[in-house]
N, C-alpha and C positions, 0 to 999 in steps of 0.2 A: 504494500500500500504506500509505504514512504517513497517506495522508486516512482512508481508511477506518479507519486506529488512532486516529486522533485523534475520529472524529466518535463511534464506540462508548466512549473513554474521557468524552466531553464527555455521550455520553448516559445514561452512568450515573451522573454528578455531577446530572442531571437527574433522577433517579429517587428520591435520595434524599430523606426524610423528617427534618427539625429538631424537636427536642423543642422547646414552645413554653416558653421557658426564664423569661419576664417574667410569666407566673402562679404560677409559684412563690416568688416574693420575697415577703414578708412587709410590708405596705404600714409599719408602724412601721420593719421594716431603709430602707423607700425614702426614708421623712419625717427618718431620725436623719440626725446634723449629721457631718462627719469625725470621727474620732480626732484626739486633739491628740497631732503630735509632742512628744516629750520631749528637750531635748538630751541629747547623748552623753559630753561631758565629766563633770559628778558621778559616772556609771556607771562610766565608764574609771577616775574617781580612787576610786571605793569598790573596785573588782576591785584597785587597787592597794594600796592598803591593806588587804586581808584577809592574817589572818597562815597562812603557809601549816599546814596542818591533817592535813599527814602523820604519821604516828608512827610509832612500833618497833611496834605493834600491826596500823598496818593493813601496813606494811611487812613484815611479817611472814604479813600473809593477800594481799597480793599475791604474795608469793614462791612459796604452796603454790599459788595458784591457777593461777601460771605454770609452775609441775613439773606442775600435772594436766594443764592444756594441753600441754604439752609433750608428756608420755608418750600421750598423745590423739593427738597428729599421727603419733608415734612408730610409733602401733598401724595407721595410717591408710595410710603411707609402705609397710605390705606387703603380698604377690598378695592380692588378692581374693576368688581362688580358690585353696585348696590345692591343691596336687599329687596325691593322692588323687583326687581328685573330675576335675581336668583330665586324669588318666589316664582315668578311667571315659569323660568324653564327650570323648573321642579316639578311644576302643573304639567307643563308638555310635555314630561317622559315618565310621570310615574304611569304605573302599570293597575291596571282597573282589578277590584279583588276579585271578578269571576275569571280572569285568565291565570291567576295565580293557582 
């Protein structure tokens, strides 16, 4: 049984089809030279040196933006379905007691 899985898993790896993927490269991308790495130090020392750029203003639109989320999850956190309506298709599928 395992041969016979293994020989139809082997024969449909065989059936498959490769996009010919080296006709679509752009022969200028094949001729360019690397990218030159950049060291990481300047980077690390400019991030540490930026002064941080929070204010009372944007602290103040993060805060409302986090009451909208909030009350968002708030509305999210209840049924899906009213009561009404799962009373309705309750009616529609219970089963009459002389079929029972």
């Amino acid at each position: 049984m395992r041969m016979i899985l293994m020989i139809a898993i082997a024969g449909l790896g065989a059936c498959a089809e490769f996009p010919q993927l080296d006709d679509r490269i752009d022969a200028a991308a094949l001729a360019a030279d690397y990218p030159t790495l950049q060291p990481l130090d300047p980077l690390l020392a400019k991030a540490a040196n930026q002064k941080n750029t929070i204010t009372a203003a944007s602290e103040a639109g993060f805060d409302s933006r986090i009451g909208t989320l909030r009350a968002r999850a708030a509305r999210l956190r209840g049924p899906v379905i009213d009561a009404a309506t799962r009373a309705r298709m309750r009616r529609g599928v219970a089963v009459p007691a002389a079929i029972r």
